[in-house]
N, C-alpha and C positions, 0 to 999 in steps of 0.2 A: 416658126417659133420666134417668138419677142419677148428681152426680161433682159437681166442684168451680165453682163460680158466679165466686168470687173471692179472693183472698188476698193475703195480707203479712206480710213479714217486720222487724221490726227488733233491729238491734245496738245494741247500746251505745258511743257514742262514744268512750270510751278503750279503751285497746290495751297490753297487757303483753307487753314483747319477751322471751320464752323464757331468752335469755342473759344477762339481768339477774338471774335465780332462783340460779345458783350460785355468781356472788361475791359474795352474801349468806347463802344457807343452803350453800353448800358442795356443795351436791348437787344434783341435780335439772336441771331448765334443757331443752336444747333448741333447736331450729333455730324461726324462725318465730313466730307473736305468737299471742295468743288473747283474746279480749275480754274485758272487766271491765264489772261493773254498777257507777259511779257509790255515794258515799255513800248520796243520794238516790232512789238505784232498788229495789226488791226485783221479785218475781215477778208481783207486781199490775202494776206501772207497766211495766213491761217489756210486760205483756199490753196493759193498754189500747195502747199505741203500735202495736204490731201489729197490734189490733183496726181502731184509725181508720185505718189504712194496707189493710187488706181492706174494709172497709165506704163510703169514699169513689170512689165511682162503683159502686158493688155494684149490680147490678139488683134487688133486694130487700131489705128488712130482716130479720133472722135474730127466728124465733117463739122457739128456743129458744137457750141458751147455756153450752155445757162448757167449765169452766176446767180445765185439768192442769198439773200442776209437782209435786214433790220437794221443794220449798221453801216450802211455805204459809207466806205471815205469821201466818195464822191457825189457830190448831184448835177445836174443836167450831165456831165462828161460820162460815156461808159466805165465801170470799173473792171465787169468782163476783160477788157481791151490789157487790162497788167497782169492778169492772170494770162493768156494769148499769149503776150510778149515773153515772158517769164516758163511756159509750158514750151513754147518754140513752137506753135502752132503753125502752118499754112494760112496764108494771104488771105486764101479762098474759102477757108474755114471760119461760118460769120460768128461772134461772140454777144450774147445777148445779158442786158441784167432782168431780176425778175426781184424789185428790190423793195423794202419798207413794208411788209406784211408779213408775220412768219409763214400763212399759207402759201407765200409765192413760192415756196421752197417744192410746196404739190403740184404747182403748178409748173410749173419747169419739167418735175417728173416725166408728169401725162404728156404735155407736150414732146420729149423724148423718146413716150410710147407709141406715139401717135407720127413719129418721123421715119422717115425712111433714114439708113446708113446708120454707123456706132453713133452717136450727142452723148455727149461729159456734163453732167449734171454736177453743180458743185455748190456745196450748203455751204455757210459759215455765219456763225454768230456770235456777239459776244453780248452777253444778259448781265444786268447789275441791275441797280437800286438805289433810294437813298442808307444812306451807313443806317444800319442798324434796324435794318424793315428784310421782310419775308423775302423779296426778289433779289437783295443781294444776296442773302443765302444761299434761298434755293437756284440761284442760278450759275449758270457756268460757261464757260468759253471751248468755241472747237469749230471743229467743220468737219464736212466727210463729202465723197465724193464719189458717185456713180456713174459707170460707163455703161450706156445702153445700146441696143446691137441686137441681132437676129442671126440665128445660126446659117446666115451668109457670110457675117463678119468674121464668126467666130466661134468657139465652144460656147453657147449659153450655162454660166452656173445656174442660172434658177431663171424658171421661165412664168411669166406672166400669165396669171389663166384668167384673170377678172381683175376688174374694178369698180368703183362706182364713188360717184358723190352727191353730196347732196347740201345746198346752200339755203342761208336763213339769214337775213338782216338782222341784227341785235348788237347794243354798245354791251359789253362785255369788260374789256382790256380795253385802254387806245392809250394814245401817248403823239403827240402833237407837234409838228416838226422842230428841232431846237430844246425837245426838253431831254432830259436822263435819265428819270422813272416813266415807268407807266402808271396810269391809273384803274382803279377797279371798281366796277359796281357791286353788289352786293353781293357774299361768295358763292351762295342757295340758288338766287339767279343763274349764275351761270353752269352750276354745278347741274339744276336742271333740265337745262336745255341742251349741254351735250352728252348728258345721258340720253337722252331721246334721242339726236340727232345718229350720235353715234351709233347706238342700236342698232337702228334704220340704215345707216351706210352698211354694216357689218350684215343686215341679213340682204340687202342687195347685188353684196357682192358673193357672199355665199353659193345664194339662190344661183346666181350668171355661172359663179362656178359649177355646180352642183355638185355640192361637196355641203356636209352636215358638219354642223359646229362639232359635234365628235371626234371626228379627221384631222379639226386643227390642231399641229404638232407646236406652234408658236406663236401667241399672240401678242403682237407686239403695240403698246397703246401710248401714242406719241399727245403732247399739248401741253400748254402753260399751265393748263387748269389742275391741278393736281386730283384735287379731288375727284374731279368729273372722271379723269382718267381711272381712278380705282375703281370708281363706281362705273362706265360701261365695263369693266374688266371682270369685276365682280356678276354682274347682272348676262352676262356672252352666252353664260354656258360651257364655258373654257373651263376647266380641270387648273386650280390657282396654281399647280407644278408647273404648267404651261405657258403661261402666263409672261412674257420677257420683264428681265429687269431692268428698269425706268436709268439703270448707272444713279440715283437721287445721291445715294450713300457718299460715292468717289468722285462722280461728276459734276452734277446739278444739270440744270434744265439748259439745254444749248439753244431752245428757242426754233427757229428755220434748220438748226442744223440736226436739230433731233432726232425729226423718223429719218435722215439718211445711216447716221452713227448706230443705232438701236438696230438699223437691219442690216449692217454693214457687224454689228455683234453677233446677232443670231445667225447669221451665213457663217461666222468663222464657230461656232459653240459645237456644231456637228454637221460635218461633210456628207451626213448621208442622203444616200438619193431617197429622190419620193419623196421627201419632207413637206407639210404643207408651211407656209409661213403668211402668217396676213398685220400688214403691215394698216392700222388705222391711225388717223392725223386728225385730231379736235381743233379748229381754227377758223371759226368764221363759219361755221356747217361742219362738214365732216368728209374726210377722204380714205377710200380704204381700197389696199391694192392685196390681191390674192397671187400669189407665188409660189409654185414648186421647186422644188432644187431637182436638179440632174445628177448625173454621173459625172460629170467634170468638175463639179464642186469639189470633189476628193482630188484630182490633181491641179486646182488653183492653189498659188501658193502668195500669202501675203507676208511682205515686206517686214510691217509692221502691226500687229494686230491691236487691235482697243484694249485686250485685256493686258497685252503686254507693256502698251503706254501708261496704263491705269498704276502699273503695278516703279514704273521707272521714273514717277514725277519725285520733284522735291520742293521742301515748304518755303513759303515764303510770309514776308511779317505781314498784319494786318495796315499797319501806317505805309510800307511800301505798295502795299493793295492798291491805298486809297490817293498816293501819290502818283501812279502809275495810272488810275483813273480821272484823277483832274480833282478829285473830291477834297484833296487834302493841299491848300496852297503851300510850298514849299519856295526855303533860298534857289531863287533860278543858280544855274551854273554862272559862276561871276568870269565871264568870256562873251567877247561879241558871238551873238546870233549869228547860223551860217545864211550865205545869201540865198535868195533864193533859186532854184536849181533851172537852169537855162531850157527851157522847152526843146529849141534846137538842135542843141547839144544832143539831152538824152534823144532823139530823133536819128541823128549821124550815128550814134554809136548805143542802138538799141540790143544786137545783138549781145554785148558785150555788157551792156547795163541792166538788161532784164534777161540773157537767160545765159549770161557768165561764160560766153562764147570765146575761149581765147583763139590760138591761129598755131598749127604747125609748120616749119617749113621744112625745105629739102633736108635738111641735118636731121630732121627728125625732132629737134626742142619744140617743145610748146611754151609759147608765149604767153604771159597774163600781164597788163592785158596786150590785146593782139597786135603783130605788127602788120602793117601795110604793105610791107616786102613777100610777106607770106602767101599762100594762095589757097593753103588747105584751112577749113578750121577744127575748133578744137572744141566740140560741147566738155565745160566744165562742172555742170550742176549736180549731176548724180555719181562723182567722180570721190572718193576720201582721201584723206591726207594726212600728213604728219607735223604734227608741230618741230618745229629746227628751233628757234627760239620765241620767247617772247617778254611780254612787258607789261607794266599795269601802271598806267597813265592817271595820275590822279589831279594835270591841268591843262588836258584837252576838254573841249566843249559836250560835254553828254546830258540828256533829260537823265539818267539815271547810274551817274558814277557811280565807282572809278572806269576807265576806260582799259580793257583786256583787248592786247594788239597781240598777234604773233603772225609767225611768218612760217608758211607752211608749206611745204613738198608734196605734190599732187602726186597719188599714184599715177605709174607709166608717163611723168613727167610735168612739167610746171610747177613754179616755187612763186609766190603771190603774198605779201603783206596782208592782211587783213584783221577783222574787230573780231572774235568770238561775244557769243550771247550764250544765254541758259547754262551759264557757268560760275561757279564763285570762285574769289580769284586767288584760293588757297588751294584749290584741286588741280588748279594748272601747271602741266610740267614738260620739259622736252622729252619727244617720243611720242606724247599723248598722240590721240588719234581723232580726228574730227571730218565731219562733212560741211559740201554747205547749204545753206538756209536762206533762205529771200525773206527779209526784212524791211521796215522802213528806218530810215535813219532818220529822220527828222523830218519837219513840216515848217516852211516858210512861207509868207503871202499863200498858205493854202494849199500850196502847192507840195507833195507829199513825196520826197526824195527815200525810193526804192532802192535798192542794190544787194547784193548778197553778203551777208557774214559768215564762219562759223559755227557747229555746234559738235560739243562731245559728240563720239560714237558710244552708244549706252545700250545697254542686254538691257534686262526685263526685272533685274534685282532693282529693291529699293534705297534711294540714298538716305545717307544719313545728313541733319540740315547742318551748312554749311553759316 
């Protein structure tokens, strides 16, 4: 038996409400909100988060690791390799990207299914547009993350009983390396071609299953296309109660990271066993994976579920959107540029720079960061704390002041200076309570200076905007 071990999903704590987009750009807008990546997030930090949300309580460590996104920070260089560093992976555990297509994100799957030992399959994307067009809208920011494994590794939650695909050459979508929208041919076009295509995947994997479209308890219908997506949904056979929700409303379209989040929902919506789940992917052809759930899907416990991020974000303005995007030129911060960040350096003290590794010693203190005298260490990352004091910097160097500093008391030890993010700087107080979060701080000559900040610890109520 081979299928899904464990997984997780994370948003981005801010929220763009649809109906702020046209009385700014005149156009555009919409019912309903769609997530935003943060200054400080790109497609890495987005990953790792959903990584350590599949991998805490995983019955196994993942041998091997596929990053996918549309959005690499990086080209020629692996980006795989920050996530790696950042998860605390093994040496010997290789890290692949699978990058610049939203289908690569299926492709990584299958490849998972088709490996021997757990692979960490990890989506992220973030989708935008020009201001005041359909694709900023409808689109949204996120990642999710699947652990795959065979019940030698592990409890299988849901185990893989078919798949199939099916590929077709057609311009569709594309978008050209260097640009920020994508372009569209015509919508009927495409609209009709992944109705057929998708159909065709959907009765192939059936069939291999041999299970009737009646059976399916969740049909989950992932793609850019929106439309084409109602319509294979519509035309399945599926029973529309059955039917999974697209998140369109709260999230918007995550692009590569979509079919992982969508069935990383439907696994948390009902633990029961036997469930069928068929997970289809519109992208270039069509990919569709058939899924059972077990008996241990009732005692997998996540972290953080989607509906409960859905329900925990807060807003944020349309001019910060588009400044946080690049789309809106803004007064840079009047402070020299930081330099840029030493290769070397972070090389010597990777532990400590990607996975917030401080060091214990005999006395039992933990160190942040580590000392050299020490011999034990100390993972820090999934570790919370307490704010002791802090401070709101308004002429340190930030892409998105003011600058929120406080200084925080690690459970079971370690007290660390650090920035908080996903906070406004009125809700900040001594006591609060925070974890932390792998960030980018800034980008100099290209080169993309990672390191961890803070974030609230936050339940599932919603905030009020700050």
């Amino acid at each position: 038996m081979r299928g899904i071990l464990s997984w997780g999903g994370h948003l981005p704590h801010r929220r763009l409400d649809r109906q702020a987009i046209r009385a700014v750009a005149g156009t555009g807008g919409g019912r309903g909100t769609r997530t935003v990546a943060s200054y400080d997030e790109d497609a890495v930090t987005l990953g790792v988060a959903a990584a350590q949300t599949a991998l805490r309580g995983a019955p196994a460590e993942p041998r091997a690791l596929w990053f996918a996104t549309t959005e690499p920070p990086y080209l020629d260089r692996t980006n795989a390799t920050t996530l790696h560093a950042a998860l605390r992976l093994g040496r010997d555990v290789p890290a692949y990207d699978a990058v610049g297509s939203v289908r690569s994100a299926l492709g990584a799957l299958r490849a998972a299914c088709d490996a021997t030992g757990p692979v960490l399959v990890v989506a992220s994307d973030l989708r935008g547009g020009l201001p005041g067009g359909p694709d900023e809208a409808a689109g949204g920011d996120g990642a999710a993350a699947l652990l795959v494994g065979s019940d030698a590794d592990g409890p299988v939650v849901a185990e893989l009983v078919a798949r199939s695909s099916v590929t077709e050459e057609f311009v569709d979508r594309w978008r050209v390396p260097g640009e920020y929208a994508s372009r569209l041919w015509e919508e009927r076009f495409g609209e009709t071609r992944y109705t057929a295509l998708g159909g065709e995947a959907l009765k192939l994997a059936l069939g291999e299953a041999g299970i009737d479209v009646a059976d399916v308890d969740a049909l989950i219908v992932a793609g850019l296309h929106g439309r084409a997506a109602k319509a294979v949904a519509g035309r399945s056979g599926v029973p529309a109660e059955r039917v999974a929700d697209r998140l369109e409303d709260t999230v918007g379209n995550l692009g590569a990271a979509q079919p992982a989040l969508l069935l990383a929902a439907a696994l948390e919506a009902d633990p029961a066993e036997g469930r069928v789940i068929v997970l289809l992917s519109l992208a270039d052809g069509a990919d569709a994976f058939v899924f059972r759930t077990t008996a241990a899907l009732a005692e997998h416990r996540v972290e953080r579920t989607v509906r409960a991020q859905i329900a925990s974000g807060a807003p944020v303005a349309y001019g910060t959107y588009l400044a946080w995007r690049g789309l809106l030129p803004v007064e840079p911060p009047r402070r020299p540029e930081p330099a840029r960040p030493s290769s070397s350096a972070a090389n010597r003290n990777r532990d400590w720079k990607f996975g917030l590794v401080g060091s214990r010693g005999e006395d039992g203190m933990v160190r942040m960061p580590p000392s050299p005298l020490d011999e034990a260490a100390a993972p820090m990352a999934a570790t919370p704390g307490t704010i002791v004091a802090f401070t709101v910097d308004r002429l340190a160097y930030s892409p998105s002041p003011p600058v929120v500093f406080a200084v925080v008391d690690f459970d079971g030890g370690g007290r660390l200076p650090i920035e908080l993010t996903d906070v406004n700087e009125g809700e900040v107080e001594a006591g609060g309570r925070v974890e932390p979060t792998f960030r980018r701080l800034f980008t100099s000559d290209g080169i993309h200076d990672y390191f961890w900040k803070a974030r609230p610890l936050r339940g599932s109520a919603p905030e009020k905007e700050g």
